[in-house]
C-alpha positions as CSV (number, residue, x, y, z in Angstrom):
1,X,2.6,23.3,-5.0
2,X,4.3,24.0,-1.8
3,X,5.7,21.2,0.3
4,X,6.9,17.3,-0.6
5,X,5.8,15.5,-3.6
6,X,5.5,12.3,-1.2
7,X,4.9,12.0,2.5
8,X,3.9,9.3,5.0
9,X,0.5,10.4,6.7
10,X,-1.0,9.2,10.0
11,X,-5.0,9.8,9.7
12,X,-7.2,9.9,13.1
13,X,-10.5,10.2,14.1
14,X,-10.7,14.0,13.5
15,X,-12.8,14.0,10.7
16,X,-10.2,16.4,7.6
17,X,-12.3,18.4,5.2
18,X,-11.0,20.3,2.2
19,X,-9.3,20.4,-1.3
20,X,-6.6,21.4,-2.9
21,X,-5.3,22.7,-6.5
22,X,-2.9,19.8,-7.4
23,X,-3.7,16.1,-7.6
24,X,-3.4,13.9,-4.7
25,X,-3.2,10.0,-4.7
26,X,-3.5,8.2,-1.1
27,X,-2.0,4.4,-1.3
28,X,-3.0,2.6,2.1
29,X,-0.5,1.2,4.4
30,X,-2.0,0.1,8.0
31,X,-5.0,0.4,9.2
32,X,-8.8,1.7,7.5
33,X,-9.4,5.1,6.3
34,X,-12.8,6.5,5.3
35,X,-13.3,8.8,2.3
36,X,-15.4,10.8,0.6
37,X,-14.1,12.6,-3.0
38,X,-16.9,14.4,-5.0
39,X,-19.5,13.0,-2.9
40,X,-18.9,9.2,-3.7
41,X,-17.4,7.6,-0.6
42,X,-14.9,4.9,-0.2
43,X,-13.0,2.8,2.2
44,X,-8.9,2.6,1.7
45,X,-7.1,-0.4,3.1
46,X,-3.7,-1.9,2.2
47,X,-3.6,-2.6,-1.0
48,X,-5.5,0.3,-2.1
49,X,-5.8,3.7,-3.6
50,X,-8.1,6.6,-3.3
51,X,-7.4,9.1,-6.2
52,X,-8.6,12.6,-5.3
53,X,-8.4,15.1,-8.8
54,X,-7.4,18.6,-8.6
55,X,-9.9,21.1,-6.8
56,X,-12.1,18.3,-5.6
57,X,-13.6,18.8,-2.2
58,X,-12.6,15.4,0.3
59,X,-13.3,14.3,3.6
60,X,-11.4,11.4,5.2
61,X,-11.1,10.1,8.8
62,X,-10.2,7.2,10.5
63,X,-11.8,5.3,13.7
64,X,-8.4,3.4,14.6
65,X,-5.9,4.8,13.0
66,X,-4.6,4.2,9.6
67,X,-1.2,4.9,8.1
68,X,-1.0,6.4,4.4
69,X,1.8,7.4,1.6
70,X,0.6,10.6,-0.5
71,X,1.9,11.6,-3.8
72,X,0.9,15.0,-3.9
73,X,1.3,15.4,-8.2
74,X,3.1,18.9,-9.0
75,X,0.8,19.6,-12.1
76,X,0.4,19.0,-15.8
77,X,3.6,20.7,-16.4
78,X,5.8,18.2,-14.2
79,X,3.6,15.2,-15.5
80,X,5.0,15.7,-19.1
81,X,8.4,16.9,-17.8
82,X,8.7,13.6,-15.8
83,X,6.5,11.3,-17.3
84,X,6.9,11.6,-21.2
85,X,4.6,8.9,-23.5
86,X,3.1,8.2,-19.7
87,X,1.9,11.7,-19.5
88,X,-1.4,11.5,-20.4
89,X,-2.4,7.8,-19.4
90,X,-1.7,9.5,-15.1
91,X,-3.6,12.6,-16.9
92,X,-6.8,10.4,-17.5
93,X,-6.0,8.6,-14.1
94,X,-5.7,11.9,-12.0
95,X,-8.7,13.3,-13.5
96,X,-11.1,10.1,-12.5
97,X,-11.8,10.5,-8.6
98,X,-12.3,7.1,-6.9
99,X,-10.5,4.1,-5.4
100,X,-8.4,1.9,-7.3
101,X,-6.8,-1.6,-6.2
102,X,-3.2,-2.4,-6.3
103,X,-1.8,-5.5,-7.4
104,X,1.0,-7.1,-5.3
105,X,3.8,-5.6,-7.7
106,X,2.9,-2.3,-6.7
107,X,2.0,-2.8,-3.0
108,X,6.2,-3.9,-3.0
109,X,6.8,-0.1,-4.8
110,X,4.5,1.5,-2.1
111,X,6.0,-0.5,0.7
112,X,9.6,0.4,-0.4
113,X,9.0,4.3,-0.9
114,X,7.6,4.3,2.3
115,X,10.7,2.8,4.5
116,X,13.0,4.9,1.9
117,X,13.8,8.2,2.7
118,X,11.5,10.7,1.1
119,X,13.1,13.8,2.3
120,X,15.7,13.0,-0.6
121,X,14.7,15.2,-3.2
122,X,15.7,12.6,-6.1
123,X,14.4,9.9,-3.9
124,X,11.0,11.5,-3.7
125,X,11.2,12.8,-7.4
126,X,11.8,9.4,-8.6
127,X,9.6,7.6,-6.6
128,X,6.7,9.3,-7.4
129,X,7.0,8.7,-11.6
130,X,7.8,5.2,-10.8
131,X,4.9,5.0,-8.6
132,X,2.6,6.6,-11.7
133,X,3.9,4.9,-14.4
134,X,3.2,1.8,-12.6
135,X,-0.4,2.9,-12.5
136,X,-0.3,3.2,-16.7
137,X,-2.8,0.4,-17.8
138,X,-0.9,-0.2,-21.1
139,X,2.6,-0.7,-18.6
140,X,0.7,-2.8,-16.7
141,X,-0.8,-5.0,-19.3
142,X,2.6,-5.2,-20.4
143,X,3.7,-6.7,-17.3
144,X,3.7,-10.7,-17.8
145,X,2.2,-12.5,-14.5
146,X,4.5,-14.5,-12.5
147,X,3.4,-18.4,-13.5
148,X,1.7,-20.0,-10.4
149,X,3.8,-22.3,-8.0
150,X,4.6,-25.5,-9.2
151,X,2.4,-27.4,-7.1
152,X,2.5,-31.0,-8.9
153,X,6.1,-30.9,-8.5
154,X,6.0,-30.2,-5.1
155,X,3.4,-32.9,-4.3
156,X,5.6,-35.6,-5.9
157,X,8.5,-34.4,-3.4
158,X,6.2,-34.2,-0.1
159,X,4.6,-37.7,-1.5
160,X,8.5,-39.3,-1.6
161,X,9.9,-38.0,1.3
162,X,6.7,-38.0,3.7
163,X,8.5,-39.8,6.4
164,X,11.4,-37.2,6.4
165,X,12.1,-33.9,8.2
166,X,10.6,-31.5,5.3
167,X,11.7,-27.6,5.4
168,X,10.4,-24.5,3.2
169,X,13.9,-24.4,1.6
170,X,13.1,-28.1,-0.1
171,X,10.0,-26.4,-2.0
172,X,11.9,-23.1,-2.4
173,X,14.6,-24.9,-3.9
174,X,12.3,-26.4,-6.5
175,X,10.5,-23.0,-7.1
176,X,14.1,-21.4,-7.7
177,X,12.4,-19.0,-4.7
178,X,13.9,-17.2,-1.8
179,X,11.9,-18.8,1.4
180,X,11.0,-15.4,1.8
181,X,9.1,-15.0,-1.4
182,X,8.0,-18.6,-1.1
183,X,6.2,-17.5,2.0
184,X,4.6,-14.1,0.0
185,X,3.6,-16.0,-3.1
186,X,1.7,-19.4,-1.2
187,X,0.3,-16.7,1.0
188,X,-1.0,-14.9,-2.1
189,X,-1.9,-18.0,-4.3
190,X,-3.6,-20.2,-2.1
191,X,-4.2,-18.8,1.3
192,X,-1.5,-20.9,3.8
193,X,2.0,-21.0,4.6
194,X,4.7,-23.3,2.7
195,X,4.6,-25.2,6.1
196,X,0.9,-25.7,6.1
197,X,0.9,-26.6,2.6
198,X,3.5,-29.7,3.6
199,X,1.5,-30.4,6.5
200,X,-1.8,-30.8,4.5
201,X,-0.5,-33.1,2.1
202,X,0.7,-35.4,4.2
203,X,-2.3,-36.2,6.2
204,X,-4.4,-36.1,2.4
205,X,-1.5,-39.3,1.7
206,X,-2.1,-40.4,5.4
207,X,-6.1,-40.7,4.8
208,X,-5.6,-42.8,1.7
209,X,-3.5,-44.8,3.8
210,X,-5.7,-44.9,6.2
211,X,-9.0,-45.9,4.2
212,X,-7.1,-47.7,1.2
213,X,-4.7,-50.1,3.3
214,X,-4.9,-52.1,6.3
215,X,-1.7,-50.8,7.3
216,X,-1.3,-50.4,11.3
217,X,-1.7,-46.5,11.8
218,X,1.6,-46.7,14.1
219,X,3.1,-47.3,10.6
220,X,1.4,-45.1,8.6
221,X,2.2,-42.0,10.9
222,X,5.8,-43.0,10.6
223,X,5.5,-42.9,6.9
224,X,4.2,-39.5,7.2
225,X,6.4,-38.1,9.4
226,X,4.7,-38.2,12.7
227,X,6.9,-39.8,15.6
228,X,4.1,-40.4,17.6
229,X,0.7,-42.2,16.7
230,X,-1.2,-39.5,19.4
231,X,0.4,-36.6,17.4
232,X,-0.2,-38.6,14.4
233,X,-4.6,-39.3,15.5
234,X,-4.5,-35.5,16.7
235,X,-3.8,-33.9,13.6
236,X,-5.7,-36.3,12.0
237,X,-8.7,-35.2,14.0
238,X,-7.8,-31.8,13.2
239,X,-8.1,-31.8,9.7
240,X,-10.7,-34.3,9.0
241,X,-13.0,-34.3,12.0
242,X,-12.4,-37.6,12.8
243,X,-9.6,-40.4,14.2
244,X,-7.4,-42.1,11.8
245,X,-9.7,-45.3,13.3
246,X,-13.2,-43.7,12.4
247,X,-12.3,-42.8,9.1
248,X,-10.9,-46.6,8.6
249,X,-14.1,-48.0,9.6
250,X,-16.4,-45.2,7.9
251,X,-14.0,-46.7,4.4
252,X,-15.3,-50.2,5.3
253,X,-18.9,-49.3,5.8
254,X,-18.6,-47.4,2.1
């Protein structure tokens, strides 16, 4: 195989037909790419992976754009060579055309090949076994999941200091978390920002407030952090579709 075992790709709209003699494996970086291996198509986003076998005919295009890293394989020869007791797990892999999904793990190795410099022949060389043996299902079953956030303790520290100035460095300092990979890992587990997650639990303590006290509401926003009550009634509307005031008197109706 002539040319780079790995290479950054930009795909356009002019529609690429053909195959080749070594295995190919496209991970998805920006953008949407359309494929076709073998006659069964496929769409590639971030996150994903198109595996296109030796000698199989493909067709790929892209309406906007889409960015790509290729691992063009060498061959059975370099598999065992490089690969060892991985061998013949990216064997059965290489040989089975289709799209596979990445886990997060293994978007990071994609995402750092990709801003590394590949014209490094041990960069590239190295990259590309770590990048299959990553795809092993037996290395990836042995891969222990991170354990989820720890969400009750970080609703007993928003619930105690409500009425304080709260940053993401208080949760990532009870996560034992970078802010950085606080940000990636609420983002992945459930959806919001560190910020927003703060932000939502204390208006769900300003509610019950609100509906299980007669507390003023000038007090209440003050014990949720909220300066002023209009700020305070506006988010409040925000989230729940109603004033703190409604919700009070829809409480005393119940």
């Amino acid at each position: 195989m002539a040319g780079p075992i790995l290479s950054l790709r930009h795909y356009r709209d002019d529609l690429i037909a053909h195959s080749h003699e070594h295995p190919q494996l496209v991970f998805g970086l920006r953008g949407r790419l359309d494929f076709e291996v073998q006659g069964r198509g496929a769409r590639l986003d971030r996150q994903g992976l198109i595996v296109v076998p030796a000698s199989a005919h493909h067709t790929c295009g892209s309406d906007a754009g889409s960015d790509c890293l290729v691992l063009d394989v060498p061959g059975e020869h370099w598999l065992h060579e490089q690969l060892g007791a991985h061998a013949e797990a990216s064997r059965r892999l290489l040989d089975q055309a289709g799209a596979i999904g990445l886990d997060h793990r293994q978007q990071q190795l994609v995402d750092w090949l990709a801003a590394s410099p590949m014209d490094d022949p041990l960069i590239a060389r190295q990259g590309a076994v770590l990048l299959l043996a990553s795809l092993n299902p037996t290395a990836a079953a042995q891969v222990s999941p991170s354990p989820r956030l720890p969400y009750a303790a970080f609703d007993a520290h928003i619930e105690r200091h409500a009425a304080h100035p709260l940053q993401v460095a208080d949760l990532a300092r009870i996560a034992g978390l970078s802010a950085t990979r606080l940000h990636a890992r609420f983002s992945a587990e459930c959806g919001m920002t560190p910020m927003d997650y703060i932000r939502q639990r204390r208006l769900l303590k300003a509610r019950r407030l609100v509906e299980q006290t007669r507390l003023p509401m000038g007090e209440i926003a003050a014990q949720v952090g909220y300066g002023s009550q209009s700020a305070f009634s506006a988010a409040m509307l925000r989230a729940f579709g109603c004033s703190p005031l409604g919700l009070r008197r829809e409480s005393g109706d119940n």
